[in-house]
N, C-alpha and C positions, 0 to 999 in steps of 0.2 A: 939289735938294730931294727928291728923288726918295728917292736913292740915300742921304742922311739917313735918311729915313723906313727905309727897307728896314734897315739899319744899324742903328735902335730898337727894329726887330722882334729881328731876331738876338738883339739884347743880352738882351732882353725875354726872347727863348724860352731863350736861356741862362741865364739868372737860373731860369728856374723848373724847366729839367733841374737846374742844381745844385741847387737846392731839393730837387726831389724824392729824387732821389738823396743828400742830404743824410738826410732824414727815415727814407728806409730804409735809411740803415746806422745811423743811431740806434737805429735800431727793432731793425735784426739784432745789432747789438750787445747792445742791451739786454736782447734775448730769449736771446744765448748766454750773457750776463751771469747771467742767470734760472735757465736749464738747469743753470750752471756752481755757481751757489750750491746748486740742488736737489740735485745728484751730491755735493757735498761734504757737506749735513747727515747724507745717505744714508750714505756712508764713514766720518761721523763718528760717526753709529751702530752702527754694524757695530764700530766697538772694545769695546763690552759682551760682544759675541757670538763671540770670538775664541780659537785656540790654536794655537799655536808648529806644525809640524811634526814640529820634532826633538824634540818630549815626548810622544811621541802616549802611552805607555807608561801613564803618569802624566795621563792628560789626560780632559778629561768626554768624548771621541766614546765612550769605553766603554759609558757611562751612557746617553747617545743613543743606542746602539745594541740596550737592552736589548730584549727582545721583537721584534726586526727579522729576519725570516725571510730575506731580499732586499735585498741592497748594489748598486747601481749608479753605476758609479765613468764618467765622463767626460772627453775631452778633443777642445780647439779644432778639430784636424785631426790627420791621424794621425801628420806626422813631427815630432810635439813632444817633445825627445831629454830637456827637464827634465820633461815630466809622465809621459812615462813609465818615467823611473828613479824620480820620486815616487810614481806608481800603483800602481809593483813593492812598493815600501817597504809602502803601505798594505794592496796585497793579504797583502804576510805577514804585517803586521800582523794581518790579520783571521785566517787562516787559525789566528793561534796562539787568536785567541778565538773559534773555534769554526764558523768560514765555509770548509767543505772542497771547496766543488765553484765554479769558477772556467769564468764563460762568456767566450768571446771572441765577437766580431763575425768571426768564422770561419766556413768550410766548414761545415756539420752532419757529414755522413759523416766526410769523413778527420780529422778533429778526434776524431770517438767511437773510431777506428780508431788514432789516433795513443798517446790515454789506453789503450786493451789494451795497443801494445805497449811502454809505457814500462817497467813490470815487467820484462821480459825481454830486453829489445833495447840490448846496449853504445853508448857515443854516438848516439844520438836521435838524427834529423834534424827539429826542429823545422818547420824550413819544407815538407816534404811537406805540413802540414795547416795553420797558421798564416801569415798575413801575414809578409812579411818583418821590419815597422816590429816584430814583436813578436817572430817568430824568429830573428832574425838580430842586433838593438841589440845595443849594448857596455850601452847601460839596461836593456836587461830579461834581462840576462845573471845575472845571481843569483839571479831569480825563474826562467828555466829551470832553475839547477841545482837549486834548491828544490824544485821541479816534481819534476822526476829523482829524485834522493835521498830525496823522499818517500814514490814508487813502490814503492820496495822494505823501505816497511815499514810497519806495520799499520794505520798513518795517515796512508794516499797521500792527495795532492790531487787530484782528481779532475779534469781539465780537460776542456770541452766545447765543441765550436761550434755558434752558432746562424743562420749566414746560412746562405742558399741560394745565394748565387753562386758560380759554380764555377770553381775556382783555376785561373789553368793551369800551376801545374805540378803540380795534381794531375789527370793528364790525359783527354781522349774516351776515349783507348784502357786508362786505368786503370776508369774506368768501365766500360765495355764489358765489360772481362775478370771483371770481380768479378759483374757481374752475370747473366755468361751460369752463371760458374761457380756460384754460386748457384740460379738458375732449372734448371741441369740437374739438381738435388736434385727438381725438380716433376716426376712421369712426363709428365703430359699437357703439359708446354712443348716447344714446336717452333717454333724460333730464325726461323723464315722468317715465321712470322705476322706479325711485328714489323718486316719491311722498313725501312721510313721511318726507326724508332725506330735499328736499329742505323747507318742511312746515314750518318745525322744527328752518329753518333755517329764516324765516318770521314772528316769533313770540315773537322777540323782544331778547333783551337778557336775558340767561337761556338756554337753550327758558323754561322759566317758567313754558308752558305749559307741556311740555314731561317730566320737573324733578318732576312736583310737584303735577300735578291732579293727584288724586287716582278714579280709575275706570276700572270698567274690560275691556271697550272700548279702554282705554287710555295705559292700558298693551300691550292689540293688538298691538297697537299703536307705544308703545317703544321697541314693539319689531322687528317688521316691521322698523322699525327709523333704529338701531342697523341691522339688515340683509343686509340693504339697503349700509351701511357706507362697510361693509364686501365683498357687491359684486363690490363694485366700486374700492377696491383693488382689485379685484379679474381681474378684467376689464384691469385695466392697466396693469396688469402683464401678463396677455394675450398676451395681442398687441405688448408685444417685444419681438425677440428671442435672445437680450440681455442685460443685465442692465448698465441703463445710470443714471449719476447725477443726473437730473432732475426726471424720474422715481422714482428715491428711495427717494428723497426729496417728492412726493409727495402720496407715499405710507406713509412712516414717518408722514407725517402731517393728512393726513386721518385716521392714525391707532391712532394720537393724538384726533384726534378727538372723534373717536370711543372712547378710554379708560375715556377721558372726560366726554362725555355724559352716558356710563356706569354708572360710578362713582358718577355722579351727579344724575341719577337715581334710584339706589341700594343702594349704600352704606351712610351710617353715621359714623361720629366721625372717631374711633381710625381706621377703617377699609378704610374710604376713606384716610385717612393722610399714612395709609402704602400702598394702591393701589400707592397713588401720585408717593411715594417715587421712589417706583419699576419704575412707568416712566419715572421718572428723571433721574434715573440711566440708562437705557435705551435710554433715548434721548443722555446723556450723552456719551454713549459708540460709538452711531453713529455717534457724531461727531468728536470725537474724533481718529475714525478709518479714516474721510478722512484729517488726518492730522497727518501722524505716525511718523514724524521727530519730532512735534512739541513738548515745553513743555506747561503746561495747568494752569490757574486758578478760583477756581471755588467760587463764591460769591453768600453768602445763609444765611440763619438765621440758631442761631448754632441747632435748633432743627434737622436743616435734615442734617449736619455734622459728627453728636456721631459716634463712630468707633463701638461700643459695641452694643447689642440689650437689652440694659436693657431697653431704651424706646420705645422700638420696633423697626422691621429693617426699617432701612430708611437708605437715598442715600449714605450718609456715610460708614455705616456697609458693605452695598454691593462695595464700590468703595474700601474701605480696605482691604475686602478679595478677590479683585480681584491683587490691585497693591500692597498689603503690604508696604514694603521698601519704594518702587517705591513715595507714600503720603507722603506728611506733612501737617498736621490739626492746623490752628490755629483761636482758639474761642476768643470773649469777656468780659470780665466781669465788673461790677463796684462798687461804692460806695452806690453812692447816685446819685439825680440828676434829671433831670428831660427832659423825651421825648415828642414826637408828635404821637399819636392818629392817626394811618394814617387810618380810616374809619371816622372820625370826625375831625380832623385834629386840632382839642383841644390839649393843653400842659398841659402834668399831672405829678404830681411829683411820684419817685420811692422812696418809703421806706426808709430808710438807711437799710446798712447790719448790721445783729443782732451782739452780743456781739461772735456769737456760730458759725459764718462763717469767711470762711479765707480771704475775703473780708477786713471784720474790722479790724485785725492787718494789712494787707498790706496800709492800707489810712494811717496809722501812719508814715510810713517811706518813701511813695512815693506822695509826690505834683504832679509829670508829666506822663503822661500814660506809661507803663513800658513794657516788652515784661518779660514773665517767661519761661522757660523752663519744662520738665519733667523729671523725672529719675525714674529709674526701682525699687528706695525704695518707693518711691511716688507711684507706682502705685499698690501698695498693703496694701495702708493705705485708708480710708473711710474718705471723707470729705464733710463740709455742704459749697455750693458753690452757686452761682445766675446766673449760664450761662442760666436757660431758663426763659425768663419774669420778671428777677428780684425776683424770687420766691428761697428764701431755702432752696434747696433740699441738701438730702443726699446720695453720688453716692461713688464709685469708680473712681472718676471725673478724675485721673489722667491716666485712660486706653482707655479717651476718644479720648483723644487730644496729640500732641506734644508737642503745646506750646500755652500760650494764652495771651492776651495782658490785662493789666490792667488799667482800666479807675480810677480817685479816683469819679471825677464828671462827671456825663452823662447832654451833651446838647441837647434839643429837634433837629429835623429837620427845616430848616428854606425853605421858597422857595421865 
């Protein structure tokens, strides 16, 4: 009787696990069911706002673009081998309607140094100052020789970098050497004041030792390092009693350096990626003020593009609310597909988009990569979307951007 009874219970508490678990996959069903129809009306709108790639010639971004001081052109991560043989496209695209100065998410210095010597220097080595995913591609291999070729004539493109992180193979001891030789132009510079600064500068790249040893010596240390970077601004601005190009170029690059090594010593994660930003935007502005006719375009992964702070402020948010109007933001996004590892330089495949992003309905009606538009009902509707890393997310994505171009299949990097 017992053992009946116990037996009824079971069944009893079986009966009501399946139940429940019945009820929540109803329910997650019905909710993905939900998402699924939301992502598709979204995609299905976005056909009004729509144009080809290969018409760009012919096509309204002209018209969008009119009155636009500032382009910034985006993608998922950096070893995306289709967007950036499309970005190439578009950058020349612009350049021929009138967008002559091209920023990368590059070095600040050897970027500014790379643009002097493309004028005069037989095969360029791109990669001295740019990323490899940009100097080196077999994709953005037409857009170097554009680059090139246009140096040498009266209507060079101008190219510029705005990060402050420092390459390494643009090296401590290229640094070092430029800027002793520079400072020995100051009478009153004397190379020993600056201990720390030069050690630091000796100890390979990092310098590993100033970011990474923990020790109350090694605080002295970085802090002395950091004083030292501050008074040697301090120095040059001394010595003139007015500012010249060079000066502030080389103020600019020291306070780059300073913010760097900061950065690289204090801070982690979400706190260094918004330090960055704030430089970029700032490298950005300076060079953009010695160029006030010009129009601009700026090439970056869409992470540091967003208009909005919902990912935090980065270069975007702050260049938005400075030119408004004046921007047009265009992001990437894709299907499927597969990129290049650019710290291992391994080809790995990207997910497919789920059932539940607007990815998936757009691979159904478009074979060729597509540009979309935005409009002001879209941007008060919540969408699941893959602009960062090929990742999911759920944003207000359409307050981010203008317009963004749609990949169905993503191609590694090739070099």
């Amino acid at each position: 009787m017992r053992f009946r009874y116990l037996l009824l219970i079971m069944v009893f508490l079986f009966l009501i696990v399946v139940t429940v678990f019945g009820v929540i996959t109803w329910n997650l069903n019905k909710s993905i069911e939900s998402k699924s129809t939301e992502q598709s009306i979204i995609a299905d709108s976005l056909q009004n706002y729509k144009i080809a790639f290969n018409v760009l010639e012919n096509s309204s971004l002209i018209k969008n673009l009119k009155g636009k001081k500032l382009v910034l052109l985006g993608e998922q991560q950096h070893g995306d081998g289709a967007t950036q043989a499309l970005n190439s496209e578009l950058v020349m695209f612009l350049k021929k309607n009138g967008f002559n100065v091209l920023f990368f998410e590059s070095n600040f210095y050897p970027t500014y140094r790379l643009n002097e010597s493309l004028r005069n220097v037989q095969n360029i080595d791109f990669s001295v100052a740019l990323n490899p995913f940009w100097a080196k591609s077999k994709e953005t291999k037409e857009l170097r020789q554009h680059i090139y070729q246009s140096a040498k004539t009266s209507d060079p493109f101008i190219v510029r970098g705005i990060d402050f992180q420092i390459s390494t193979i643009f090296t401590q001891k290229k640094i070092h050497e430029d800027l002793v030789r520079y400072l020995k132009t100051i009478p009153s510079f004397e190379q020993y004041h600056y201990r720390h600064f030069w050690h630091s500068l000796k100890n390979g790249y990092g310098p590993v030792l100033y970011f990474n040893s923990k020790s109350s010596k090694m605080d002295k240390n970085r802090e002395a390092c950091l004083r030292e970077i501050k008074l040697l601004i301090d120095l040059i601005n001394s010595e003139f009693t007015s500012t010249n190009g060079e000066q502030q170029l080389y103020i600019r690059y020291l306070q780059n350096i300073y913010d760097f090594y900061y950065a690289k010593m204090f801070l982690k994660g979400d706190k260094y990626n918004a330090y960055r930003d704030s430089v970029m935007f700032e490298n950005t502005i300076f060079q953009m003020e010695q160029f006030p006719d010009e129009k601009f375009v700026l090439w970056s992964a869409n992470k540091h593009i967003l208009n909005t702070s919902k990912f935090g402020k980065n270069l975007g948010y702050y260049l938005k609310n400075k030119f408004k109007d004046e921007m047009f933001t265009i992001m990437t996004t894709s299907y499927d597909g597969y990129s290049t590892n650019i710290a291992t330089s391994n080809i790995q495949r990207n997910n497919p988009a789920t059932s539940t992003t607007v990815e998936y309905f757009l691979k159904n009606n478009h074979s060729d990569a597509t540009i979309f538009y935005t409009n002001d009902a879209l941007k008060n509707k919540s969408s699941v979307m893959r602009f960062l890393g090929f990742n999911n997310l759920e944003n207000f994505w359409f307050k981010e951007f203008d317009a963004f171009i749609f990949i169905p299949h993503m191609t590694p990097t090739h070099y």
